[in-house]
Biopython code that builds the backbone (N, CA, C, O; Angstrom):
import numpy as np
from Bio.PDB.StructureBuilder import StructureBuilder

atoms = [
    (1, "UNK", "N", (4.603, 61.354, 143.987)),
    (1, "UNK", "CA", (6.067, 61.337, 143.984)),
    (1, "UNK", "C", (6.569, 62.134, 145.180)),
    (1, "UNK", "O", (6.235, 63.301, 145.385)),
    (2, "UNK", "N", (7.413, 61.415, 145.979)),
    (2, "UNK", "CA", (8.093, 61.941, 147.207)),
    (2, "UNK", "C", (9.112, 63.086, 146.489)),
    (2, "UNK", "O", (9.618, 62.907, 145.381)),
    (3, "UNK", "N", (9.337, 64.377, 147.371)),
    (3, "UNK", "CA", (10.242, 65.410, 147.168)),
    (3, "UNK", "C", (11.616, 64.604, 147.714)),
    (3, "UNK", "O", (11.573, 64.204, 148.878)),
    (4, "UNK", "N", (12.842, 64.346, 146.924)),
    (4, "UNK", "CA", (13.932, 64.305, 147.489)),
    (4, "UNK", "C", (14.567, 65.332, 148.972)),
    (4, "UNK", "O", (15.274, 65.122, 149.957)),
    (5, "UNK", "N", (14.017, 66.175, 148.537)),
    (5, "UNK", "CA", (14.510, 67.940, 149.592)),
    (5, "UNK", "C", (14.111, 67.357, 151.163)),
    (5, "UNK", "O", (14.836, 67.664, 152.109)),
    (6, "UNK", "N", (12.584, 66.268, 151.408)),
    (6, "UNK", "CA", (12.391, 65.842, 152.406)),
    (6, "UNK", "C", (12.341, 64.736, 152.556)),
    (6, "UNK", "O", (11.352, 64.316, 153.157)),
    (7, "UNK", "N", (13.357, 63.771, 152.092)),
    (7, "UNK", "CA", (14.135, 63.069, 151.892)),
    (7, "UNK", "C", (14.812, 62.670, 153.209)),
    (7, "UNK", "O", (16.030, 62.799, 153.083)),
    (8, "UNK", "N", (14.343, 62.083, 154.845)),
    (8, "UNK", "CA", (15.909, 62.804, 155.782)),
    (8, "UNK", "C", (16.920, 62.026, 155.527)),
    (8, "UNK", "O", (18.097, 62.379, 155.611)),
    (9, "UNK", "N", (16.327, 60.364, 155.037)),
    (9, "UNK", "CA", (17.764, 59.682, 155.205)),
    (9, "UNK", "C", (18.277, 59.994, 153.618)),
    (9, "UNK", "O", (19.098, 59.080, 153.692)),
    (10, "UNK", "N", (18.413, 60.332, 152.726)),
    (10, "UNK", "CA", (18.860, 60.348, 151.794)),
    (10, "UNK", "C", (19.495, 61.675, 150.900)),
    (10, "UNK", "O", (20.080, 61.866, 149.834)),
    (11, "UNK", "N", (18.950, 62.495, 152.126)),
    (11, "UNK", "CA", (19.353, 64.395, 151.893)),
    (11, "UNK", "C", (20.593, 63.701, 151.622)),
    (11, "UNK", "O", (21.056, 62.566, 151.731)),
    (12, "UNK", "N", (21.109, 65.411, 151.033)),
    (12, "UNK", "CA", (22.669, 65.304, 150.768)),
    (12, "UNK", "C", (23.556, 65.695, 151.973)),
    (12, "UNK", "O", (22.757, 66.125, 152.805)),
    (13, "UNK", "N", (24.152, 65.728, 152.219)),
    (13, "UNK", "CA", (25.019, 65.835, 153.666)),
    (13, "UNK", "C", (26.073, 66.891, 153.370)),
    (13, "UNK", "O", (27.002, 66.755, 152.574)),
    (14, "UNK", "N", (25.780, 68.085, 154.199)),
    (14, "UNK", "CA", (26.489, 68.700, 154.143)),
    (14, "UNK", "C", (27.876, 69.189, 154.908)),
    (14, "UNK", "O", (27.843, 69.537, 156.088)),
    (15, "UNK", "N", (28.641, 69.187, 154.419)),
    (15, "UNK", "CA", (30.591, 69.327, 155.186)),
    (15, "UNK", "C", (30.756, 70.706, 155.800)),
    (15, "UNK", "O", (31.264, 71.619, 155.150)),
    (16, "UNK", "N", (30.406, 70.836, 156.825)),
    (16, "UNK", "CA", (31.322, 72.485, 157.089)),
    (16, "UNK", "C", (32.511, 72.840, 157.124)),
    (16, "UNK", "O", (33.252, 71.952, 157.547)),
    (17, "UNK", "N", (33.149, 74.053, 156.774)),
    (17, "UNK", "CA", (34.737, 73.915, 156.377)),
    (17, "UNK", "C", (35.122, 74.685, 157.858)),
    (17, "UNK", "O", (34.435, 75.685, 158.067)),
    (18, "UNK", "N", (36.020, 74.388, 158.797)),
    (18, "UNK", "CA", (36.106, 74.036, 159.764)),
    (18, "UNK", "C", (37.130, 75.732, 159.634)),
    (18, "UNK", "O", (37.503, 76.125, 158.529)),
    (19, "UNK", "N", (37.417, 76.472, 160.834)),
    (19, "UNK", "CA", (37.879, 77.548, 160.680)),
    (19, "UNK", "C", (39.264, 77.567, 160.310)),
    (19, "UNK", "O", (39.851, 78.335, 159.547)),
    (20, "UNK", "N", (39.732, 76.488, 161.050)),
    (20, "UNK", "CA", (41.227, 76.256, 160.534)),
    (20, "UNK", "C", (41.607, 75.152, 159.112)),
    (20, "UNK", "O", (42.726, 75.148, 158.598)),
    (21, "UNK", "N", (40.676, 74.428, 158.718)),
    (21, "UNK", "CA", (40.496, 74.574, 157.029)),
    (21, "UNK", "C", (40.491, 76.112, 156.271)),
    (21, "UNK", "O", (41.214, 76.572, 155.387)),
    (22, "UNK", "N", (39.789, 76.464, 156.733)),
    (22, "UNK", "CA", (39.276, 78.219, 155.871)),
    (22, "UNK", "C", (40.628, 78.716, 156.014)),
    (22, "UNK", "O", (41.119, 78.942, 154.908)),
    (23, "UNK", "N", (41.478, 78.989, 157.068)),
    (23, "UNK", "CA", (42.495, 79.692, 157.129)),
    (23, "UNK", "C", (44.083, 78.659, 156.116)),
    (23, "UNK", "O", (45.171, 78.954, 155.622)),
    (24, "UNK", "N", (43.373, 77.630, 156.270)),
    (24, "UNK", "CA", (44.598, 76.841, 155.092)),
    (24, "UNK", "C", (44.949, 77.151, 153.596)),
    (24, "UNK", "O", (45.942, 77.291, 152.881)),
    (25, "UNK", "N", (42.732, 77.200, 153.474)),
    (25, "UNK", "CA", (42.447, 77.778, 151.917)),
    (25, "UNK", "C", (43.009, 79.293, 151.548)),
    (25, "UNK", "O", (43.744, 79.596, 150.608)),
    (26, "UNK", "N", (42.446, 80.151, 152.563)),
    (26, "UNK", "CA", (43.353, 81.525, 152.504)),
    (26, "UNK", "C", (44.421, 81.788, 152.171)),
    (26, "UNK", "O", (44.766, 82.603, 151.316)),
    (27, "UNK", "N", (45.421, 80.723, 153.201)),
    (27, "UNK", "CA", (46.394, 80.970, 153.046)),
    (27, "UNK", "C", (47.694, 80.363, 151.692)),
    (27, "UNK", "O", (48.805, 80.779, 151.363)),
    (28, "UNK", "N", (46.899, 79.320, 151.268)),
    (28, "UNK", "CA", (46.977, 78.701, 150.183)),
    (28, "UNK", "C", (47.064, 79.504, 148.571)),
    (28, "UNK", "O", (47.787, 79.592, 147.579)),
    (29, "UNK", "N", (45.601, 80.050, 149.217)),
    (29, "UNK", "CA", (45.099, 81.526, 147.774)),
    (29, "UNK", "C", (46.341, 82.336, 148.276)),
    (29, "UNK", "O", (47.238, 82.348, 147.434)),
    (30, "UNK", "N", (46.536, 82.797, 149.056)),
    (30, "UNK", "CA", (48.047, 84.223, 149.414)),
    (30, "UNK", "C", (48.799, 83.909, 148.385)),
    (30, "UNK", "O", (49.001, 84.653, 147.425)),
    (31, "UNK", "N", (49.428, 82.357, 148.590)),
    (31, "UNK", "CA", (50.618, 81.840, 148.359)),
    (31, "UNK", "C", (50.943, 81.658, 146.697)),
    (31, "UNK", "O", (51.963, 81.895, 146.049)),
    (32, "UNK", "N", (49.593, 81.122, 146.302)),
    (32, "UNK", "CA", (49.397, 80.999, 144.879)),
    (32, "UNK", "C", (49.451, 82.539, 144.255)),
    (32, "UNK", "O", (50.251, 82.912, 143.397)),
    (33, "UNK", "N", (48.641, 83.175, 144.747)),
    (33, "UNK", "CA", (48.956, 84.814, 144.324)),
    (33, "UNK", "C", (50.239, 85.115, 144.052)),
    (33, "UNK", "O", (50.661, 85.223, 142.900)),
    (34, "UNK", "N", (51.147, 85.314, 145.390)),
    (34, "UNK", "CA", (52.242, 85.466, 145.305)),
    (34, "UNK", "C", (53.099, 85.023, 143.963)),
    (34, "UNK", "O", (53.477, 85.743, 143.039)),
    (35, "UNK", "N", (53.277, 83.625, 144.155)),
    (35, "UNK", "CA", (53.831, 82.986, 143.000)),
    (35, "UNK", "C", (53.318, 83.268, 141.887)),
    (35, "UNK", "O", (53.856, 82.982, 140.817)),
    (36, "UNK", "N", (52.173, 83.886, 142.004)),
    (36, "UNK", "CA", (51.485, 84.865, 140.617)),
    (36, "UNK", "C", (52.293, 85.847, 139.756)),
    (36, "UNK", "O", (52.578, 85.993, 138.567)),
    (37, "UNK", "N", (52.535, 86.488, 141.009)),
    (37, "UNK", "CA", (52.668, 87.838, 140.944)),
    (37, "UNK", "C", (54.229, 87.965, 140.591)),
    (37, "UNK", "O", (54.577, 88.893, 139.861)),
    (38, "UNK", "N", (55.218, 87.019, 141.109)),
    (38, "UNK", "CA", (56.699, 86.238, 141.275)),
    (38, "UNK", "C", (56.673, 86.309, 139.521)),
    (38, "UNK", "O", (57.125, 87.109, 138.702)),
    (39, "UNK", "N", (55.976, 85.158, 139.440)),
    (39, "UNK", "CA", (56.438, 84.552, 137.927)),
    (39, "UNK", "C", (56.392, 85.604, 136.920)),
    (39, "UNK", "O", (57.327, 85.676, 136.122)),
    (40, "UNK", "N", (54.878, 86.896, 136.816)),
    (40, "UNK", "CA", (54.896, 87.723, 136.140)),
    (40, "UNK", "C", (56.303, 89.122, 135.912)),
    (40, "UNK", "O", (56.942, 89.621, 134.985)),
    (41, "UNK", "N", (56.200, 89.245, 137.293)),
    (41, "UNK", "CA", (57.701, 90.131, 137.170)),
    (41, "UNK", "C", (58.936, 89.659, 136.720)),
    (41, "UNK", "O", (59.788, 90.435, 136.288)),
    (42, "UNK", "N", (59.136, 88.228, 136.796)),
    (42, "UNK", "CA", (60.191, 87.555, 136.163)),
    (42, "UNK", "C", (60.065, 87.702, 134.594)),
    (42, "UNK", "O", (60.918, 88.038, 133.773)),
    (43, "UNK", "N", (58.957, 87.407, 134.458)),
    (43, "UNK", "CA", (58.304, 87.457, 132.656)),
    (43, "UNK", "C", (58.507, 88.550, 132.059)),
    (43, "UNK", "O", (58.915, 88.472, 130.900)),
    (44, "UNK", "N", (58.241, 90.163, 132.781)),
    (44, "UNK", "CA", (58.421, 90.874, 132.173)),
    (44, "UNK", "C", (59.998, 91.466, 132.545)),
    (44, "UNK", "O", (60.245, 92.647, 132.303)),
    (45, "UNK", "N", (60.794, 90.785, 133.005)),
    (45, "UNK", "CA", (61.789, 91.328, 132.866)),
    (45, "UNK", "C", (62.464, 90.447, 132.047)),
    (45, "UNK", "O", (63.222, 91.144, 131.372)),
    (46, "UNK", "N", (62.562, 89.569, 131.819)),
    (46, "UNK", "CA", (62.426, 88.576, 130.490)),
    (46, "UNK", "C", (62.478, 89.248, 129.048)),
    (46, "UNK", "O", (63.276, 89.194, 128.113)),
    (47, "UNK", "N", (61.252, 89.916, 129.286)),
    (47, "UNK", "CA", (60.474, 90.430, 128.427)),
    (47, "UNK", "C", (61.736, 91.472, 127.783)),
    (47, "UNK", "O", (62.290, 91.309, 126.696)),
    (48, "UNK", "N", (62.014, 92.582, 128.787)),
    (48, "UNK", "CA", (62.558, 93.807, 128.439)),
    (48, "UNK", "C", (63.902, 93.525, 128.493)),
    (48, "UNK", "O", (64.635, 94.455, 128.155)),
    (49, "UNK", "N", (64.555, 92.243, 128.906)),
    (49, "UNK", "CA", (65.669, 92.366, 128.440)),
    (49, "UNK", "C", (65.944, 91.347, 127.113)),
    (49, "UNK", "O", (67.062, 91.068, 126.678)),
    (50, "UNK", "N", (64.928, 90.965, 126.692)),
    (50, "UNK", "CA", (64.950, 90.221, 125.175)),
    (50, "UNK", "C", (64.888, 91.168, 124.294)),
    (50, "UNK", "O", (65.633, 90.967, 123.334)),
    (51, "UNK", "N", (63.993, 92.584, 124.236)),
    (51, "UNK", "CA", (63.712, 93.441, 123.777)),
    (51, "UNK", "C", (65.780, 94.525, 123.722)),
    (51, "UNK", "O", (66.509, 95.140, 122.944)),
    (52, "UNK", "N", (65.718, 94.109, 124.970)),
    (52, "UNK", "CA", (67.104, 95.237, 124.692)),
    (52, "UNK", "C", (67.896, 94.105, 123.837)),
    (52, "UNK", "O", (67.966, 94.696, 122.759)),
    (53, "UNK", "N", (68.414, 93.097, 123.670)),
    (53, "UNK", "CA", (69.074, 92.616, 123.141)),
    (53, "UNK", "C", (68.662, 92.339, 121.601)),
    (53, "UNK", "O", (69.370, 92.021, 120.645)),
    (54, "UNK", "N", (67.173, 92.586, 121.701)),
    (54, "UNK", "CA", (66.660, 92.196, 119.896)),
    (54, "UNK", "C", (67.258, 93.939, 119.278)),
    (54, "UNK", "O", (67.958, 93.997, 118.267)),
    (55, "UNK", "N", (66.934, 94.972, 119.900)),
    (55, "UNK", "CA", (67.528, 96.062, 119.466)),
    (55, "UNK", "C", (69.084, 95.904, 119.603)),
    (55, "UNK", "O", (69.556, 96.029, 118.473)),
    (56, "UNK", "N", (69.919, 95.715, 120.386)),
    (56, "UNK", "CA", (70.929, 95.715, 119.933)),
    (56, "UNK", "C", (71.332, 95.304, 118.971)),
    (56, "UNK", "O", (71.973, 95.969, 118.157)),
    (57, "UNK", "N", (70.960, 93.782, 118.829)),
    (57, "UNK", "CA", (71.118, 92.956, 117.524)),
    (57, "UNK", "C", (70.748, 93.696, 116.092)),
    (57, "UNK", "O", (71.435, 93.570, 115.078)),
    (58, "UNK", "N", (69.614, 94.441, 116.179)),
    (58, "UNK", "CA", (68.983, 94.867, 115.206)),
    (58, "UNK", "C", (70.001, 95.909, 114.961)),
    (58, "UNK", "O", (70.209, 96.024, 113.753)),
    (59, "UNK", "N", (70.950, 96.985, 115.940)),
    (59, "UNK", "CA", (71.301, 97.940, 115.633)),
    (59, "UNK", "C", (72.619, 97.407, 115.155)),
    (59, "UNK", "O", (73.022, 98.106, 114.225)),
    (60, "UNK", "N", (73.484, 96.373, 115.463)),
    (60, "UNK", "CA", (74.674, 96.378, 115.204)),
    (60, "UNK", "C", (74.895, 95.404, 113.702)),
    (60, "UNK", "O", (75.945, 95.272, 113.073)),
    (61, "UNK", "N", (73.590, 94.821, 113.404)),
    (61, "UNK", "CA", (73.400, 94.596, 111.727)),
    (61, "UNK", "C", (73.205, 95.515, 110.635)),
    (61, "UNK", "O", (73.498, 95.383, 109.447)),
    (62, "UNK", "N", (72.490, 96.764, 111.434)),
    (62, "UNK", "CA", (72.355, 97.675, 110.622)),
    (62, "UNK", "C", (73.345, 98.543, 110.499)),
    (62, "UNK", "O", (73.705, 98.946, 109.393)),
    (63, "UNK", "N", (73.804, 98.863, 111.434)),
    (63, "UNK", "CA", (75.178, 100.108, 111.752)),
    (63, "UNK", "C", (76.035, 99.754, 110.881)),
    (63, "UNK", "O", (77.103, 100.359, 110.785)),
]
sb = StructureBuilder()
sb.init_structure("model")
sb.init_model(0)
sb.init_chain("A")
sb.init_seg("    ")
for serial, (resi, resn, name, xyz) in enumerate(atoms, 1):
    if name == "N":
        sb.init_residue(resn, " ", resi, " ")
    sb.init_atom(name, np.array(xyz, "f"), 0.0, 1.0, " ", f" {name:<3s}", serial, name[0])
structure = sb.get_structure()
C-alpha cells in the first residue's frame, strides 16, 4: 500500500495566507472585539438602569 503523504500528484495543497490577508483577519478580529466589548457595556448599563427602576418600583409599592 502506497503512503498518501508521498503521494505528489494527489498531496493536499496547501494555501498560504498572504500578508495582506493576515492583516484583514487581524483587523477583522480588532473589529469584532470591539463590537464585543460595545455591546457588553451597553448590556450592563441596561443592566443597572433596569435595576434602578426595579427598586424604584419596588420602593414606591411599598412606601
Amino acid at each position: 500500500m502506497k503512503s498518501d503523504n508521498l503521494d505528489h500528484e494527489n498531496r493536499p495543497i496547501k494555501y498560504g495566507v498572504t500578508p495582506d490577508e493576515l492583516r484583514q483577519i487581524q483587523q477583522r478580529r480588532i473589529e469584532a472585539h470591539e463590537q464585543q466589548q460595545t455591546a457588553d457595556t451597553l448590556n450592563l448599563a441596561r443592566a443597572v438602569k433596569l435595576g434602578q427602576a426595579l427598586k424604584q418600583h419596588e420602593e414606591a409599592s411599598h412606601g
